[in-house]
Backbone as a ProteinNet text record, in pm:
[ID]
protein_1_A
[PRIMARY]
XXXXXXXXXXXXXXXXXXXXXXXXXXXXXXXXXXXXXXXXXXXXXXXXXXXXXXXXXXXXXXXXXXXXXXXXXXXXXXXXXXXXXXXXX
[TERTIARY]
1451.3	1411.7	1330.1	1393.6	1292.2	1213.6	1054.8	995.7	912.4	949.1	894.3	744.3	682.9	534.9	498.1	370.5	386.3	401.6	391.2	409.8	576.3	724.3	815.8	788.8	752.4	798.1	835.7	935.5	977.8	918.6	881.5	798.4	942.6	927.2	1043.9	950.8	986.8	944.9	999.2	934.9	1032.4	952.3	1066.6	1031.6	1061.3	983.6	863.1	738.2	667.6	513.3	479.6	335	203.9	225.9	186.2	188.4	102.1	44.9	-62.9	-53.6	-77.6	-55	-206.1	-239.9	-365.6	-340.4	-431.8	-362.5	-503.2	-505.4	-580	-561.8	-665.3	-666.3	-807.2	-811.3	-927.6	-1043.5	-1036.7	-1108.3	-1029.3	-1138.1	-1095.1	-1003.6	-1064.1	-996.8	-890.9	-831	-680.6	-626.1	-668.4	-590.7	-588.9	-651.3	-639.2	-517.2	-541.6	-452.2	-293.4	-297.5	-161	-92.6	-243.8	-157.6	-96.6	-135.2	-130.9	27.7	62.5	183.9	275	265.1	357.1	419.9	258.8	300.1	298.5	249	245.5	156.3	205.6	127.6	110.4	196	243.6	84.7	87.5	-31.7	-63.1	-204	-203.1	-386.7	-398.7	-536.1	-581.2	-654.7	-695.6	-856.9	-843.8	-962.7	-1069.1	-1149.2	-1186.8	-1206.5	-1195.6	-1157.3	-1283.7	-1306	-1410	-1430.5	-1439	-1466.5	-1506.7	-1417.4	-1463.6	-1590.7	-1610.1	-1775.5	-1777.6	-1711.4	-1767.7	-1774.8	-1687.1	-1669.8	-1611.8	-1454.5	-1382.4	-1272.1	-1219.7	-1158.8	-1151.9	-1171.6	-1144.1	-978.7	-1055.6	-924.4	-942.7	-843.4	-850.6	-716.8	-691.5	-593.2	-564.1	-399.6	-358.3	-277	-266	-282.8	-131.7	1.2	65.4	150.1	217.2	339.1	478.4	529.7	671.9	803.2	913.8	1018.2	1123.8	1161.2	1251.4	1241.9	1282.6	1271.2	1263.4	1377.7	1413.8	1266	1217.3	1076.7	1004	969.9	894.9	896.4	1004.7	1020.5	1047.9	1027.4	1093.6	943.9	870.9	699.4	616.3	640.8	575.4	637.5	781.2	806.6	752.3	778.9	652.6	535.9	432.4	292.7	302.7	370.8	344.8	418.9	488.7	515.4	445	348.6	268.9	163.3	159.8	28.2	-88.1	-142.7	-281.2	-318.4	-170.2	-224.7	-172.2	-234.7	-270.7	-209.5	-203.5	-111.3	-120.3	13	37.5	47.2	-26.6	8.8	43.2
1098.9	1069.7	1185	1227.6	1372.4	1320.1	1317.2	1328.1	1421.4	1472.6	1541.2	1549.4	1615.9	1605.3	1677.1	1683.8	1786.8	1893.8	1972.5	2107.1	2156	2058.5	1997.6	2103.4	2055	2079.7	1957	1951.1	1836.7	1818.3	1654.2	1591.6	1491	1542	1461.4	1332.4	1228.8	1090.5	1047.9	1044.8	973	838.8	732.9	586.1	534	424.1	368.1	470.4	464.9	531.9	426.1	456.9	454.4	495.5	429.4	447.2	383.1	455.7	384.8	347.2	247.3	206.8	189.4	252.4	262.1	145.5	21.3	-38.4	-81.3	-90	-99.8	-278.4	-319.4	-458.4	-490.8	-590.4	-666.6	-686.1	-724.3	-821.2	-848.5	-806.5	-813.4	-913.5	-1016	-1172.7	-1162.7	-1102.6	-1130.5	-1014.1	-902.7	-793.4	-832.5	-902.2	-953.5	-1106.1	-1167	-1245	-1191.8	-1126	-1050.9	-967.4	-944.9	-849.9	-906.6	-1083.1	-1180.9	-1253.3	-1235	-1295.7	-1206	-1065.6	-947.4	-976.6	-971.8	-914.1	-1032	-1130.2	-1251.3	-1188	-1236.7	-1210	-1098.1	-1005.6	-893.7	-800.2	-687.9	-624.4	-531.2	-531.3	-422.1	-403.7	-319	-236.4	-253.7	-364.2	-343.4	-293.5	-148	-105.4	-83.8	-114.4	-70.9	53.2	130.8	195.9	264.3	210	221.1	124.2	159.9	56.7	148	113	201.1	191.7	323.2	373.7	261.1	145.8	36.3	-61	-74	-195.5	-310.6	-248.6	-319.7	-328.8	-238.1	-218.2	-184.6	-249.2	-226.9	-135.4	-54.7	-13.3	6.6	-49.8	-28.6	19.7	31.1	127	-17.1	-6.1	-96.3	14.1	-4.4	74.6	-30.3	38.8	-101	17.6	-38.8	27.3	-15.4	75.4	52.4	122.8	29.7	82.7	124.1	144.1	254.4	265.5	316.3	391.7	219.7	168.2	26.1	-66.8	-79.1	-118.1	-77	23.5	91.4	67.3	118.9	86.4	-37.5	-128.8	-321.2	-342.4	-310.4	-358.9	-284.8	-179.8	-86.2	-177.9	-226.6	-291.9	-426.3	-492.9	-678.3	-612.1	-488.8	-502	-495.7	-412.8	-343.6	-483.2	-601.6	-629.3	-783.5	-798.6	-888.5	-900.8	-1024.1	-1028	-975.8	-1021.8	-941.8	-837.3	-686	-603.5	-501.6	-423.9	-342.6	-220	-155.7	-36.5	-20.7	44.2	96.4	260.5	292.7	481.4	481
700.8	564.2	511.2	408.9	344.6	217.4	203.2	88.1	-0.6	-127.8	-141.5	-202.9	-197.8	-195.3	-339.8	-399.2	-504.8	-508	-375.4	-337.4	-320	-380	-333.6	-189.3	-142	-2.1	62.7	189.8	197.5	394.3	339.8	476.2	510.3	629.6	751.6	829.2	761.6	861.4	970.7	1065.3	1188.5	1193.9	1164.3	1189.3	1352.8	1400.1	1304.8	1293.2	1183.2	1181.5	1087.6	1119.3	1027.3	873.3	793.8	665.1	598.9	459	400.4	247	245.1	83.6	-21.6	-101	-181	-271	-293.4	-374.4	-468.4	-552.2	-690.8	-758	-724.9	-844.9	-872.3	-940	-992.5	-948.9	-808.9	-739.2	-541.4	-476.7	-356.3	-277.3	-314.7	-241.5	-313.1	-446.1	-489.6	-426	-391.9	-311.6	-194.6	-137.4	-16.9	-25.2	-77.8	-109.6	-148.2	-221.3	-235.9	-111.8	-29.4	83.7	165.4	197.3	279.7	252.4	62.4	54.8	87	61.4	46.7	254.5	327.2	483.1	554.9	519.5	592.8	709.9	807.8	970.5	1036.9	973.7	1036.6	1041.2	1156.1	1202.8	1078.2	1023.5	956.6	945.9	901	834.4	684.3	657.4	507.3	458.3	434.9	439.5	313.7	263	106.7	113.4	-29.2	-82.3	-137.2	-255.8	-350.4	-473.1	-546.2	-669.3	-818.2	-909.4	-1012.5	-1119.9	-1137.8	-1188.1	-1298.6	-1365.9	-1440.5	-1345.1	-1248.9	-1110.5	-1187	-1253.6	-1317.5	-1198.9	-1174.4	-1017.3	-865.2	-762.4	-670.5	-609	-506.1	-426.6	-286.5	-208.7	-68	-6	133.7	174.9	281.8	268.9	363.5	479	626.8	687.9	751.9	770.5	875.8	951.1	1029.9	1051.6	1030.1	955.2	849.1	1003.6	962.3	1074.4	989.3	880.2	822.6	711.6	583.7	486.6	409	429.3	379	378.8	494.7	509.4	432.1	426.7	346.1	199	174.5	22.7	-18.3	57.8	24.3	4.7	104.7	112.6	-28.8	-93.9	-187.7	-350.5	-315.6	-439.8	-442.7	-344	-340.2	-361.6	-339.6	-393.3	-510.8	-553	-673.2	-778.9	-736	-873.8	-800.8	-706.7	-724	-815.2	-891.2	-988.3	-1014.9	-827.7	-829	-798.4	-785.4	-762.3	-911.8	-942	-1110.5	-1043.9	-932.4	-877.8	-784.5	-698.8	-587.6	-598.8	-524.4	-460.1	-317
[MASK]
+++++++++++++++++++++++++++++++++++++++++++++++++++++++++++++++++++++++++++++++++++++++++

């Protein structure tokens, strides 16, 4: 799998790895809640982030391991069009 980066230079993934998703919402317990419907049980890392200079938003880094491109990109589209999360990077 080749991605390109802003430098297009291109990064070669070998699955399974580690991957991290930055995800941005409201309020912790609904990012947490959303991470819970997106992964269910599955092993992962949900780490905070920061919180923005009004502390209108929270962001934390979900940490899992993805097993192919399909994974990857199936899990990035359930965050991103769950309710309680405002964006995925």
């Amino acid at each position: 799998m080749e991605i390109l980066n802003d430098r297009t230079d291109k990064l070669e993934l070998q699955y399974p790895c580690s991957w991290t998703y930055k995800l941005i919402s409201l309020e912790k317990k609904a990012l947490q809640k959303a991470v819970h419907d997106v992964i269910s049980e599955r092993e992962h890392k949900l780490i905070h982030s920061k919180n923005s200079k009004a502390g209108k938003y929270i962001s934390m880094s979900l940490d899992l391991l993805v097993h192919n491109e399909d994974d990857r990109n199936f899990i990035y589209e359930a965050l991103k069009a769950h309710q309680n999360i405002k964006m995925v990077l």
